[in-house]
C-alpha positions as CSV (number, residue, x, y, z in Angstrom):
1,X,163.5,85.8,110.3
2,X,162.1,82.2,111.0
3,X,158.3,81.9,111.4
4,X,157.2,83.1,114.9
5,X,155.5,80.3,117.8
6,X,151.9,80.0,116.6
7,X,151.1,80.1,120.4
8,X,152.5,83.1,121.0
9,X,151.0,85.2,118.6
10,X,148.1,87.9,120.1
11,X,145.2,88.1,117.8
12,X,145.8,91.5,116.8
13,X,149.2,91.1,115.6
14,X,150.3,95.1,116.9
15,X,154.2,93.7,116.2
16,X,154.2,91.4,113.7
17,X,153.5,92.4,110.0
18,X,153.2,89.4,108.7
19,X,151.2,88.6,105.6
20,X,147.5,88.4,105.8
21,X,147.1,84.9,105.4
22,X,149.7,83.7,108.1
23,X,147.7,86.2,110.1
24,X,144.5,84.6,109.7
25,X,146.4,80.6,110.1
26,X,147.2,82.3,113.3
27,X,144.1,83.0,114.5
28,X,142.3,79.9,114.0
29,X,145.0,77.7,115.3
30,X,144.3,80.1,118.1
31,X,140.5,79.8,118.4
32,X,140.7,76.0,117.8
33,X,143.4,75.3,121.1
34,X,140.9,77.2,122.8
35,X,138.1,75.1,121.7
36,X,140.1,72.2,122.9
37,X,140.9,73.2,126.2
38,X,137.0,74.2,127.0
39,X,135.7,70.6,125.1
40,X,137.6,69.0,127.6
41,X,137.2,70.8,130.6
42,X,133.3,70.4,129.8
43,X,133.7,66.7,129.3
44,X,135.7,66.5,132.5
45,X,133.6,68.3,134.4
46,X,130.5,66.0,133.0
47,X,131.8,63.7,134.1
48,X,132.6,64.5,137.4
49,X,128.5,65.4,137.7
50,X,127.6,61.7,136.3
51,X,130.1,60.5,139.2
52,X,128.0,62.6,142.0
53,X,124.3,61.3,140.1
54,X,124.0,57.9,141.5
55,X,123.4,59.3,145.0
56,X,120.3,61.3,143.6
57,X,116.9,60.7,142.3
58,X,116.8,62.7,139.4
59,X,120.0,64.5,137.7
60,X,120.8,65.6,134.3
61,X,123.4,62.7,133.7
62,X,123.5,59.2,133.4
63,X,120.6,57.9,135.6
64,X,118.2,60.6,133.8
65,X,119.6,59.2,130.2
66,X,119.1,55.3,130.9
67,X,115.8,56.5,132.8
68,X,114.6,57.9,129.2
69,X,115.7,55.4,127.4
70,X,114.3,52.6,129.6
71,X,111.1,51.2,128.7
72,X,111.2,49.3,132.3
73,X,112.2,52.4,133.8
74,X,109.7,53.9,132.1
75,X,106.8,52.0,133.4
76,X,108.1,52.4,136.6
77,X,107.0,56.4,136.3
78,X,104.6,56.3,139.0
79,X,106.8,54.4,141.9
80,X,109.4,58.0,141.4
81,X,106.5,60.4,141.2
82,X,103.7,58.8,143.3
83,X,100.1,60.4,143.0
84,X,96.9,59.5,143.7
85,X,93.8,59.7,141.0
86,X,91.3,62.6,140.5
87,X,87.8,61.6,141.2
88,X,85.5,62.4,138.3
89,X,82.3,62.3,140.8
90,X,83.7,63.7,143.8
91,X,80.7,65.9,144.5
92,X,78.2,62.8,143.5
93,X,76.5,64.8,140.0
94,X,78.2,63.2,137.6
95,X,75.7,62.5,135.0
96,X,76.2,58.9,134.6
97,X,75.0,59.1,138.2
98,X,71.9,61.3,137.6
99,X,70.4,59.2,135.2
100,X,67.9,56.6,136.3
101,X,69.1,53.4,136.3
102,X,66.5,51.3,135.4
103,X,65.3,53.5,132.7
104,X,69.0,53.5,131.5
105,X,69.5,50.1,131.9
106,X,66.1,49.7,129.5
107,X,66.9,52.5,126.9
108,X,68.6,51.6,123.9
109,X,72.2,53.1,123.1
110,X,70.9,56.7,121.1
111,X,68.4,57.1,124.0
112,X,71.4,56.7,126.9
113,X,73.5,59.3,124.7
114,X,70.3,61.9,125.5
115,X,69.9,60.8,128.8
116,X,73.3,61.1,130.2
117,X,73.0,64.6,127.7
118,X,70.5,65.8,129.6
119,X,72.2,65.4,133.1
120,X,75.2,67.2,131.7
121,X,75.8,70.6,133.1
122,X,77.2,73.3,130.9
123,X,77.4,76.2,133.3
124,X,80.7,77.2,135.5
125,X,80.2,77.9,139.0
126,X,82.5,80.8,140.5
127,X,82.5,80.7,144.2
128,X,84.0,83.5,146.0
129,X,85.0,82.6,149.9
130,X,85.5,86.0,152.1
131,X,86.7,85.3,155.5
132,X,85.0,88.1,158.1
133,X,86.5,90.8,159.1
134,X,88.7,91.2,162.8
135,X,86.7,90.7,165.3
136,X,87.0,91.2,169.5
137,X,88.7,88.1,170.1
138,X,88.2,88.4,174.0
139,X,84.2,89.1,173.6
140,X,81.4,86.7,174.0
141,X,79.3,88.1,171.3
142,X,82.6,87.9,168.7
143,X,81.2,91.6,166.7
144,X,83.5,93.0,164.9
145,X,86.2,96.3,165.6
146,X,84.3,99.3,165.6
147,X,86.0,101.8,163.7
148,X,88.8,103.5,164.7
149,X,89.4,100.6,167.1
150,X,92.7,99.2,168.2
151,X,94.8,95.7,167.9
152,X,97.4,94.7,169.6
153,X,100.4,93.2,167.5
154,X,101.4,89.3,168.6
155,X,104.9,89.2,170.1
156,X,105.9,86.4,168.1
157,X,104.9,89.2,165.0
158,X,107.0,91.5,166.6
159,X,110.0,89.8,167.2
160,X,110.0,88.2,163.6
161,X,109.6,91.8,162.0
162,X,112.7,93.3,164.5
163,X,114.6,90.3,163.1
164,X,114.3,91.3,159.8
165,X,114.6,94.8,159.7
166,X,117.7,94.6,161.7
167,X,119.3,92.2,159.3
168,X,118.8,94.7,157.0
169,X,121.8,97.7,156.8
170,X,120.2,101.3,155.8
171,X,121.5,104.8,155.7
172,X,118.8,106.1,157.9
173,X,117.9,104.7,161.7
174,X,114.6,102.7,159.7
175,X,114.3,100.3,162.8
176,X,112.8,103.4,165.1
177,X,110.7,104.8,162.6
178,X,109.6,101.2,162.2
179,X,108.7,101.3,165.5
180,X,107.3,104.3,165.9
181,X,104.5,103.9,163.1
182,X,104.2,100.0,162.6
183,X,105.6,98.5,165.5
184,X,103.7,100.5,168.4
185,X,102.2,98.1,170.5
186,X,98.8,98.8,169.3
187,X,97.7,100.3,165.8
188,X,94.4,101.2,164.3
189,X,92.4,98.5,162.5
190,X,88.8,98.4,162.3
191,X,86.9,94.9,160.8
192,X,84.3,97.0,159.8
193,X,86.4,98.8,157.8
194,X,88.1,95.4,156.2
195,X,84.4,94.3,155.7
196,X,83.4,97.9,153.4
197,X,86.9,97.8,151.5
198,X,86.3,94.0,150.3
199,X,82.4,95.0,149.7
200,X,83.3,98.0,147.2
201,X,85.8,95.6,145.6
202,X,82.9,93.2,144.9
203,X,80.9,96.2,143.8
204,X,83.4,97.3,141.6
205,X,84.3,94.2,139.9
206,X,81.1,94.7,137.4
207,X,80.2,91.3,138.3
208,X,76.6,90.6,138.8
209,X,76.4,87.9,142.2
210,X,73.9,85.4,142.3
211,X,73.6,85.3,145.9
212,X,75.3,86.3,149.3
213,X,75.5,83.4,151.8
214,X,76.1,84.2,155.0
215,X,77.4,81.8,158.4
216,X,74.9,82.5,161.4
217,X,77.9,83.6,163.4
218,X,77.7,87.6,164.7
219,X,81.5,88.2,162.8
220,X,80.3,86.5,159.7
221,X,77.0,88.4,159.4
222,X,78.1,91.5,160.4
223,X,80.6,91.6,157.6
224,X,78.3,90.5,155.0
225,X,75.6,92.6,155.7
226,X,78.3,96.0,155.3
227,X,79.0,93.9,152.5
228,X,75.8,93.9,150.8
229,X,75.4,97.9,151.6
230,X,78.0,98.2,148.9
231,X,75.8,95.9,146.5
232,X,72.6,96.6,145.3
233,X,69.7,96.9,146.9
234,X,68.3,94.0,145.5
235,X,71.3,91.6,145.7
236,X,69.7,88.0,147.1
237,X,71.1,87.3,150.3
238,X,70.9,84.6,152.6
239,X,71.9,82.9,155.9
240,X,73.4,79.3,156.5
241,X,74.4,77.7,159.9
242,X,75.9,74.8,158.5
243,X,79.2,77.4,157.6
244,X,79.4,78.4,160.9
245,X,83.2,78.0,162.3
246,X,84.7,74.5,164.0
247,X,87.9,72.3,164.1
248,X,86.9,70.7,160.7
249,X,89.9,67.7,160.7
250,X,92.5,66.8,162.6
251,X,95.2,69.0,161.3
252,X,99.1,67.4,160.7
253,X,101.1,68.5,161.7
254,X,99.5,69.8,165.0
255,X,99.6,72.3,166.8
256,X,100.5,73.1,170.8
257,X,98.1,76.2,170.8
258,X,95.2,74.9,169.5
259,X,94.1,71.1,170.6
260,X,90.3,70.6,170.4
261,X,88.7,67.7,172.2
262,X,88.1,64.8,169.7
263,X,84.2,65.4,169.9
264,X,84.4,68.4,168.8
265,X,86.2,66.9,165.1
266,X,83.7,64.6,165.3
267,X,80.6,66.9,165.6
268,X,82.1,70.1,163.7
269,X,83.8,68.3,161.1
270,X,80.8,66.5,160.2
271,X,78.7,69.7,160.1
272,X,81.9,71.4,158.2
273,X,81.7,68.3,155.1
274,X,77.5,69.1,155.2
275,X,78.3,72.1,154.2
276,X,80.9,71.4,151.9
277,X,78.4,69.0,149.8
278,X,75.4,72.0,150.2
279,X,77.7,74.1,148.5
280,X,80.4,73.2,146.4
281,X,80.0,71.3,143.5
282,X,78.8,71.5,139.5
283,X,76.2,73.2,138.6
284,X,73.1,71.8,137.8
285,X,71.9,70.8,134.6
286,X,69.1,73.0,134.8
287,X,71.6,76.1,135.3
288,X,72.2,77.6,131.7
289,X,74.8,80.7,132.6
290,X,77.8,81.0,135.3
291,X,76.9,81.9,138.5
292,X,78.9,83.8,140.6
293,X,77.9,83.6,144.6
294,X,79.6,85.0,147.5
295,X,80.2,82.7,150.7
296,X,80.9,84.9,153.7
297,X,82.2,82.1,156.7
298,X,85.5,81.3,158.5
299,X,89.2,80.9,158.2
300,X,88.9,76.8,158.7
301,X,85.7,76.4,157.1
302,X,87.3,77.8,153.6
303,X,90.6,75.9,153.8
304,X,88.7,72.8,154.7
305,X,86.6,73.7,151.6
306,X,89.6,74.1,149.3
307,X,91.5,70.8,150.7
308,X,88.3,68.7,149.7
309,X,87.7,70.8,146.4
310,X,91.3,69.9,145.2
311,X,91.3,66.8,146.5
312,X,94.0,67.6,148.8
313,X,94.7,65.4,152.3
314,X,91.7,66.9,154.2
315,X,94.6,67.1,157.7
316,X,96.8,69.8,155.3
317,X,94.1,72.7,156.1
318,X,96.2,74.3,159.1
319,X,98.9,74.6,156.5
320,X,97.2,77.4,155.1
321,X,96.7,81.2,156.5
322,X,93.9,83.3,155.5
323,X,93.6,87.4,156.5
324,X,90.7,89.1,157.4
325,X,88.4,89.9,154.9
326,X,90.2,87.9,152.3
327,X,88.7,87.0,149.0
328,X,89.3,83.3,147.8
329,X,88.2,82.1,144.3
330,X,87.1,78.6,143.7
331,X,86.4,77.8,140.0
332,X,84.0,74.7,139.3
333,X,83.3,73.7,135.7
334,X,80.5,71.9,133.8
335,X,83.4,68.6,134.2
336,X,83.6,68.8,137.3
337,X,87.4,69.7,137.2
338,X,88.0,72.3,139.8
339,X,90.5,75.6,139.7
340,X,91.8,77.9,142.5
341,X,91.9,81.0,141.0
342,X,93.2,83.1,144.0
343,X,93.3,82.1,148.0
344,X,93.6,84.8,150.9
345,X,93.7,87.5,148.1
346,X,94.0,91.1,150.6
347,X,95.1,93.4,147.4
348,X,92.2,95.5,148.7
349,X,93.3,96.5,152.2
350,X,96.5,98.3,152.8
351,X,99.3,96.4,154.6
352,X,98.5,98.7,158.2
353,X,94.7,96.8,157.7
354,X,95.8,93.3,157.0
355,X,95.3,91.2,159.9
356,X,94.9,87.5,160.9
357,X,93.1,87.6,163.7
């Protein structure tokens, strides 16, 4: 009996009692045509991808490789991944600024080191932003829903949720029950309510809050103060028209449902950036433990805020969508570096009480 075809040996060898060692030659050959065959379907398949690279900016293949490798290229870093710079004394306290000049400008270098020292702040500021709660669009006054009160779902809403519950197949006719308990044209939601459900999460958070500040608006202080009925009695609370709502900046892109006159950018915005300077920024050297304080104001007035606190394009506020009664958590440190730590959080309500209205 000659010695069998290498290649057609099966690993196992069920018909072929052949010595151990021819079994194990076997084998190997085996694993190593294998390895062959995959090495250079890899390789070919490489380079097929290092063949489709050139007609992209960034790929795992030759361009990326002689980009790594190139000092030029290198240098070049910022022209492929453009940004702007962050800007140390955005709110105006850094504390080379707070010094005075002409006494730093006299002092000798120790005595600058304990000036500049003494304008340093070492406290974070935690700034929580609550939009109000729904209000009566179609009223004067703006108050809030009473309890038990109704709102009408948007069509546009509607027709989005239809789309995706039909796109989804079930056992069970889920579109009509849908309907019948989510989808009815009208379904209990009451601001007020939104307003005491974010108030005993404040109260429950164990977190002791500086202040409450309030906008002058009826929908804005009439959440805060069913706020503040959660908090203790003694919590310091305060009004400020400054945070009243407004078009802040011209938004981009815009929108065909909402086109304010250009005065009203002009006069709002300016009022909107006042109150941005009143109340965002690092804390004062004078302020030796975090704060916490709770800003109760408007949907445009916060997402202005956070544009300008992250030194995002000030037109990119639109972008954003806040619910009713949302909670959003802006982080300033003793730096001045600035962190969102949540944005239109509505953990609180239940999904039948979020609304956007």
């Amino acid at each position: 009996m000659g010695f069998p075809n290498a290649w057609s040996v099966n690993v196992d060898f069920p018909r072929f009692p052949f010595p151990l060692v021819f079994q194990t030659m076997a084998s190997k050959m085996k694993i190593i045509a294998g390895s062959t065959v995959a090495l250079a379907t890899f390789g070919l398949f490489n380079d097929y991808r290092n063949s489709k690279s050139s007609s992209r900016s960034y790929f795992f293949g030759r361009d990326a490789l002689a980009f790594s490798h190139s000092k030029g290229q290198y240098l070049r870093f910022d022209e492929y991944f453009p940004r702007g710079e962050w800007d140390d004394n955005w709110d105006f306290r850094s504390p080379e600024y707070l010094v005075s000049r002409k006494k730093y400008e006299l002092a000798s270098e120790s005595e600058r080191e304990q000036m500049v020292k003494g304008k340093t702040a070492t406290a974070t500021r935690n700034i929580i932003l609550i939009r109000h709660g729904q209000y009566q669009i179609n009223s004067p006054d703006k108050f809030l829903t009473q309890l038990g009160g109704f709102t009408t779902f948007s069509k546009k809403l509607q027709t989005f949720i239809n789309l995706v519950y039909k796109s989804v197949d079930l056992c069970f006719d889920f579109e009509s029950l849908w309907k019948k308990t989510l989808l009815s044209e009208k379904r209990k939601v009451s601001g007020r309510e939104q307003a005491e459900l974010v108030g005993k999460r404040l109260a429950t958070s164990g977190i002791k809050f500086d202040e409450v500040v309030m906008s002058t608006m009826n929908r804005a202080t009439e959440t805060a103060k069913i706020i503040l009925q959660q908090l203790p009695k003694e919590q310091k609370s305060l009004s400020c028209s400054l945070l009243e709502e407004g078009p802040p900046y011209p938004p981009v892109p815009d929108v065909s449902h909402w086109k304010p006159p250009a005065s009203e950018f002009f006069v709002d915005g300016a009022r909107i950036e006042s109150a941005f300077r009143k109340h965002i920024h690092r804390a004062a050297p004078e302020q030796k433990e975090d704060s916490y304080e709770v800003l109760v104001c408007h949907a445009n007035v916060i997402r202005y805020f956070i544009c300008r606190a992250l030194q995002f394009p000030p037109e990119g506020w639109l972008r954003m969508s806040l619910g009713n009664c949302s909670i959003t958590l802006l982080m300033v440190r003793p730096s001045g570096r600035v962190s969102l730590r949540s944005l239109g959080d509505v953990g609180h309500l239940h999904p039948n009480k979020i609304t956007y209205t």
